[in-house]
C-alpha positions, 0 to 999 in steps of 0.5 A: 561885956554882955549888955542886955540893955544896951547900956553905953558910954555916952556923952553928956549931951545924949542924957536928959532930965524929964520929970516921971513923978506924974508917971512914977507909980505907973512905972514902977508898977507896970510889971510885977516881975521880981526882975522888973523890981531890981531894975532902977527907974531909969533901966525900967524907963529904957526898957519901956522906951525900946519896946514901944520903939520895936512895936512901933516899927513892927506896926510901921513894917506891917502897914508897908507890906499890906500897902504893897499887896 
């Protein structure tokens, strides 16, 4: 099955509860793609998560290979 968001069975010790109401708004309105509106809260927080994450390791790629030159 074709997965774009990497949605897996996982055990019950892989899920936790985080309180988004301070951030909710935020969230929902970061994008204004008719796509991003379909998504539930908790695909739209994955979504965000998974990007910072790349861009995190991209930045962490970049600073390795400029401290090699």
């Amino acid at each position: 099955m074709n997965d774009p968001l990497n949605y897996e069975l996982v055990s019950q010790r892989d899920r936790i509860s985080i309180d988004v109401s301070d951030i909710r708004e935020l969230i929902e309105n970061c994008r204004s793609d008719v796509a991003w509106t379909e998504l539930p809260l908790s695909a739209k927080l994955r979504v965000l998560i998974k990007e910072r994450l790349a861009q995190l390791e991209a930045e962490n790629k970049q600073a390795q290979k400029e401290s090699k030159s």
